[in-house]
N, C-alpha and C positions, 0 to 999 in steps of 0.2 A: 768746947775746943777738942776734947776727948770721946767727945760723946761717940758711942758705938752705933750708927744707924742698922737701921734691916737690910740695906742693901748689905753694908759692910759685913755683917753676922754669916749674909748665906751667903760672897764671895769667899769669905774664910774658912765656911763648911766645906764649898765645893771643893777649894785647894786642899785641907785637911783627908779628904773622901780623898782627891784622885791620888793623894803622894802614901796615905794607907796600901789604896788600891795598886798602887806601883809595886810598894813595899811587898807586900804580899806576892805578889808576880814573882816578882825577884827571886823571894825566896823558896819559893814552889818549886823553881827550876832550879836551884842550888842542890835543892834536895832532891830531884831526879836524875843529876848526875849519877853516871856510872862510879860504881868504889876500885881507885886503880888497886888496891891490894886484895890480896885474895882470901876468901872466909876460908872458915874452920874446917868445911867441907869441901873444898876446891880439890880436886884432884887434875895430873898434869896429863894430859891427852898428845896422841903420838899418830898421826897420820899412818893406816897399814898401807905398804907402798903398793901390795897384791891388788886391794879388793879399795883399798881407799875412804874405809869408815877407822873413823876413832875410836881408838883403845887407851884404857891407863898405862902408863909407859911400869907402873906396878902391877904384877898380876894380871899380864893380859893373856889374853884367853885366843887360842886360835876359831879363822872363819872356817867352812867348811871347803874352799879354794884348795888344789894339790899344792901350788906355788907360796903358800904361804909362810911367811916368816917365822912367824908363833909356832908353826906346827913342831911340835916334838917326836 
């Protein structure tokens, strides 16, 4: 009444494998999400309005442009 056939054994394989094989998906893409907070080394970048490359809004450095913000 109980008895487990061969058929039954590798239907129950197959489901076993693909809800694994799901699992896994899943969690691959969990884990290539982007991190929305910022690491340890993140620094904050500021559009130069002159020349239009980013700088640290700490310590930034002027381009070689006369129009330049940075320029000291």
């Amino acid at each position: 009444m109980f008895a487990l056939g061969l058929v039954k054994l590798l239907v129950a394989g197959v489901v076993l494998g693909v809800l694994w094989y799901v699992y896994r998906w899943f969690s691959g893409v969990a884990g290539r999400r982007p991190d929305k907070g910022k690491g340890p080394d993140a620094l904050e970048m500021k559009e130069c309005p002159a020349c239009g490359i980013y700088r640290p809004v700490q310590g930034a450095f002027a381009c070689d442009r006369d129009d330049c913000p940075y320029k000291k």
